[in-house]
N, C-alpha and C positions, 0 to 999 in steps of 0.2 A: 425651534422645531420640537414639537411634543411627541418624540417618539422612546418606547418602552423600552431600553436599546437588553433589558434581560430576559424579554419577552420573546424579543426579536433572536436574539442569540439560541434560545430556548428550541424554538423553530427547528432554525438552522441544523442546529447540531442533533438533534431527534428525529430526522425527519430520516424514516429508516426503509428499505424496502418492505415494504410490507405482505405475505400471501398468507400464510398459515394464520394468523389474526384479522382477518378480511369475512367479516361479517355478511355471510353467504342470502342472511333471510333479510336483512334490513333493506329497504329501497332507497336507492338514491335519490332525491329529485332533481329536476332539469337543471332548474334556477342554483342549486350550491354550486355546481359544474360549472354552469353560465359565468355566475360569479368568481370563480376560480381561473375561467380561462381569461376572465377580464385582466384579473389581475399580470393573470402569465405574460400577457400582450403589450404590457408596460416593461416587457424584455429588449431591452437592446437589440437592434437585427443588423446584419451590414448592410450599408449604404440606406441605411433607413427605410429599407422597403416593405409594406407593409404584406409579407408573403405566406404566412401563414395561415394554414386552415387546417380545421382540427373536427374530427368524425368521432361523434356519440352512439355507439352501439347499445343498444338495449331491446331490442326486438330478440326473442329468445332464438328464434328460426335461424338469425343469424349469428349469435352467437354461440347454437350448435356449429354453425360450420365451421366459425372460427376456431373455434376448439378441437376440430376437428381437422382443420390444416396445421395446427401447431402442436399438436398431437402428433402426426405425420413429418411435420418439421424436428421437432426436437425434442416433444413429451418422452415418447415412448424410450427414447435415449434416457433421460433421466431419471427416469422410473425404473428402467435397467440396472444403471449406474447407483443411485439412491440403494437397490436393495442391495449391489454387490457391495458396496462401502458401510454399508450399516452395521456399527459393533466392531469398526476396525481402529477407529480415533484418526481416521482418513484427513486431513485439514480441512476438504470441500464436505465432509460429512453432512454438516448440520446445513450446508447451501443446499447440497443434489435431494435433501428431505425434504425442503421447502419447497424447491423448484419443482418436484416432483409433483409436491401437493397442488399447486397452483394448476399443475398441466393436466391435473384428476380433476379437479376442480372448474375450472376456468370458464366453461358456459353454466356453472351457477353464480359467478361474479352477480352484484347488480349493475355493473355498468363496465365498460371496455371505451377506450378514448385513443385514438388514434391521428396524434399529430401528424401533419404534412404538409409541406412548402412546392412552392410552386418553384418551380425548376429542376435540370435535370443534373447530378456530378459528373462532371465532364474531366474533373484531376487539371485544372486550373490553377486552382486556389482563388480565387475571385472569391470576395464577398458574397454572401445569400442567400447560402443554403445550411450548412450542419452549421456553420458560426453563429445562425439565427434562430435556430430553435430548438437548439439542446439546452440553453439556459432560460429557455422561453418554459422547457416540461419541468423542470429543475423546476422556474419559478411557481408552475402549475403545483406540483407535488406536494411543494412547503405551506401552497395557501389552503392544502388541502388538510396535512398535518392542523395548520393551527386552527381547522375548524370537526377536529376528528373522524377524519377518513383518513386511509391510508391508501397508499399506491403499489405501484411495482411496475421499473423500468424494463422491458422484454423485448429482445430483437430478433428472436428465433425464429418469430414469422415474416421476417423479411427474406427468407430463403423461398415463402410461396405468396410474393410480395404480387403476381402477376395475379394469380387465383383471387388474393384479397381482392385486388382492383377494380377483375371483373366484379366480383360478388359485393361491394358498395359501389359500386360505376365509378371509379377513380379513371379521371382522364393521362391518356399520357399527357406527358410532362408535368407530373405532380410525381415526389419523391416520397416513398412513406418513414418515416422516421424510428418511428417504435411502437409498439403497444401496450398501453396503459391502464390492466385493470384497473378497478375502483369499487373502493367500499367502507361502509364505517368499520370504524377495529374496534375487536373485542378487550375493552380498556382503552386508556388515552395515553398511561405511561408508559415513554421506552426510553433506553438507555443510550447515553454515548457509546460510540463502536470506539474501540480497541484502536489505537493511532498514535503514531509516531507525533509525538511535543514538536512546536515548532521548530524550537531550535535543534531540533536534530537532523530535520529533513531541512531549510531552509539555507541556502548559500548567501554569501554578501561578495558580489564582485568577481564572482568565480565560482565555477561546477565543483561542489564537495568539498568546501571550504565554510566551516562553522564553526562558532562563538557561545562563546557559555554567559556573554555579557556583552552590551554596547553592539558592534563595537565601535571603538573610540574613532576619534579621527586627530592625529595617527594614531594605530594601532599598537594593542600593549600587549604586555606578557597576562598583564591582569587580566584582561577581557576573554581568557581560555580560549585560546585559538585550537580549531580542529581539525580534521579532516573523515568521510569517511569513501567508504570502498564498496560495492557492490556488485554481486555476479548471481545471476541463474546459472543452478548446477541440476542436469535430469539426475536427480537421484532424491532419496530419504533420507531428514534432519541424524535419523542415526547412520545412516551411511557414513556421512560428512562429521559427525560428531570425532570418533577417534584420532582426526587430523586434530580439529581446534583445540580438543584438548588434550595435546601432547607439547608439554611445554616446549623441547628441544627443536622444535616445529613451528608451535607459534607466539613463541615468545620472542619471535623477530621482531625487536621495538627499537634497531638502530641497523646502519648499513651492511654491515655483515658479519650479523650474529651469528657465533660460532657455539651455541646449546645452553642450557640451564639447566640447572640441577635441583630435586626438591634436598632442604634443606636436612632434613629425617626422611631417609630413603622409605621408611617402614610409613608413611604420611600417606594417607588418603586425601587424594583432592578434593576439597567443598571452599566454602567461606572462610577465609581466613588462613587458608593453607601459607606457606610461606614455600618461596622457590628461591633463588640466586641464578640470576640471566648472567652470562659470561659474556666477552667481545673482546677483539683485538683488530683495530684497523692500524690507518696509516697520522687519522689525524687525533686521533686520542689514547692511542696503545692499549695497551693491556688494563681493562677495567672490570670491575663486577658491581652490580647492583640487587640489590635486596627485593625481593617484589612478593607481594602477598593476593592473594583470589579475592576480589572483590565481587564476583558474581560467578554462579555455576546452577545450572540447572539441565538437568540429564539430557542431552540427543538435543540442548537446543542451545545454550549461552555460557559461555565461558568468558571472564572479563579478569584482569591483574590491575595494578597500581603499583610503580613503582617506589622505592627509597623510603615512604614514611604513610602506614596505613591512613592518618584521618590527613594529613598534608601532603599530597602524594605529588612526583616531580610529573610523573605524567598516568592518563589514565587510558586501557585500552580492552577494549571487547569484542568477542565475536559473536556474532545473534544469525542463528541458523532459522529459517521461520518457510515452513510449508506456502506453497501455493501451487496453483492448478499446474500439474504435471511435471512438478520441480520444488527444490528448495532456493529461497531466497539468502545467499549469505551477503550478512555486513560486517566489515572491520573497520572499525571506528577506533579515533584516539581523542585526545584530549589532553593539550599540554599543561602543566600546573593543575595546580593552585602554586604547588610547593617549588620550591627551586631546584636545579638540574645545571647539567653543565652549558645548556640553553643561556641560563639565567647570567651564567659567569660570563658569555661572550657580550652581553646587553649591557652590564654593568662596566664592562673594559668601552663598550662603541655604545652609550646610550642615546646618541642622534642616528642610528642606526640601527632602531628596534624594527619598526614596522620591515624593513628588508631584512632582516634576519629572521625573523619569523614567516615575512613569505617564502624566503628560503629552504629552513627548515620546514614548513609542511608542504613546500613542494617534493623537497627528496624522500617527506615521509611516504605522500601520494603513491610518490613512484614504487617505493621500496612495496608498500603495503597491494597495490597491484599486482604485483609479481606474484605476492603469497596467496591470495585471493584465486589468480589466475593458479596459478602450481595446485591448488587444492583441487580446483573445477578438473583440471589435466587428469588429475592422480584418481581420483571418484570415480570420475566417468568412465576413467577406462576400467577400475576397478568391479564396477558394476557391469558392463558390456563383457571382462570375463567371467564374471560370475554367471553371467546369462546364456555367456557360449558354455559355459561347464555344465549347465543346465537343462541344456539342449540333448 
């Protein structure tokens, strides 16, 4: 099979929403679209039903209107929201511009493409409806990308999803899916968006459970076994920042760490700081470990490495990351490369690696939830009285 598979990748990973670069004066013609939805149609649908059908808007008459119920539905929101967040480094900043532009925009599109399947969601789950042709417009998009138009996925106007209906004669029992400007882009070049590497988002065998290699089967200490942790908190990456990075706080990297200290009280935190984590339990006593800053970036990532900066016994981060009406926090860890008292228990029981290692990051999971959740607790209420003092 003669297929380009860099070409094909190329596609994939480029294939961006497109409004602000939608080439307002260029015409579409029928036949690229024809040929684009041909290809979308070679999508997968459940129970193999051939249910799709797909409405080319290009009559201006109606693409006033249309613009003019999604205007009504959710322009005029964005264009609101767009100018209040402008100049603020908002995270949806550079979205609610675009979005804005597109709803200013919109009835001079050259073309509007509104997929819909025939059926109605009844919360079944039955095959034949959103499982058939969300990767059917997906497929539409990319065949569009590699022939230079670009798209934009919109479902604002499914809020006056009844008005559309009348005004193309959409019969009931037809679901409308999305709406799908279309136009050539101003240039053909666009970039990779911003995304988490596989192996940090990707489990093997279990929720939040990751490998830096392999992994093997069985499982080794090599293969950098991980875990991470995740919570929406309503609040701002600096709200949340002063927890992550206080060491005595979150330098919780064993059962119940009892604080760290920086090593030069007078030490500002950055890159290469060095700290000393303390602990005293029941099954290791009284220890301390050396740990130095491996990542710090203001109001968003703080990350340590224990025992030995370039071989380090384990590796741990916090990534505070904006999103629509919250902050996203992760704590992530990563055992090894270098050795730890992990490594001492492998070497005493080494037919007993892969279970000591799910052991160990299951109690890390656990441990690392608590701190996760304790930060959300602490924030939120944090911010709720700031808001009643503000009142």
């Amino acid at each position: 099979m003669d297929i380009d598979v860099a070409s094909v990748d190329k596609a994939l990973s480029t294939t961006r929403v497109v409004r602000r670069r939608l080439d307002l004066e260029r015409p579409v013609d029928h036949q690229i679209l024809l040929d684009c939805i041909d290809i979308a149609e070679q999508a997968p649908s459940g129970g193999n039903q051939g249910s799709r059908r797909w409405i080319i808007v290009k009559d201006q008459a109606l693409k006033d209107r249309l613009a003019e119920l999604y205007m009504d539905a959710a322009g005029q929101w964005m264009i609101q929201t767009s100018d209040r967040i402008a100049g603020t480094g908002h995270p949806q900043e550079k979205v609610m511009k675009s979005a804005a532009y597109l709803a200013e925009h919109l009835a001079e599109v050259p073309a509007i493409v509104i997929p819909t399947i025939i059926g109605v969601h009844d919360g079944s789950g039955r095959p034949g409806l959103f499982d058939s042709i969300i990767q059917s417009v997906w497929s539409f998009s990319v065949a569009l990308r590699a022939r230079g138009l670009g798209s934009a996925w919109t479902t604002a106007n499914l809020s006056r999803q009844d008005e559309i209906a009348e005004l193309l004669g959409i019969p009931d029992g037809m679901t409308q899916i999305a709406m799908v400007p279309v136009g050539w882009t101003k240039g053909t070049e666009f970039k990779k968006a911003s995304r988490y590497p596989a192996r940090q988002i990707t489990y093997f065998d279990g929720f939040a459970r990751t490998w830096q290699s392999g992994p093997s089967s069985p499982e080794r200490h090599a293969d950098g076994p991980g875990a991470v942790v995740e919570v929406d908190i309503k609040a701002k990456p600096q709200d949340i920042w002063p927890y992550i990075s206080d060491i005595e706080f979150s330098a919780q990297f064993s059962e119940e760490a009892t604080g760290a200290r920086w090593v030069d009280e007078s030490q500002q935190p950055g890159i290469g700081s060095h700290f000393v984590g303390s602990n005293s339990n029941s099954y290791m006593g009284d220890w301390e470990v050396d740990c130095f800053v491996s990542h710090f970036q203001q109001d968003h990532e703080f990350g340590w490495v224990t025992t030995d900066r370039e071989h380090p016994g384990a590796q741990w981060r916090f990534e505070a990351t904006g999103i629509a009406g919250a902050t996203r926090l992760r704590y992530s860890v990563v055992i090894g490369p270098g050795p730890s008292g992990l490594t001492r228990a492998i070497q005493e029981m080494p037919e007993k690696e892969p279970r000591i290692l799910s052991r160990r990051i299951s109690q890390l999971m656990s441990n690392m939830t608590e701190v996760v959740h304790g930060i959300k607790t602490s924030v939120e209420n944090d911010v709720a009285t700031r808001s009643r003092d503000s009142d």
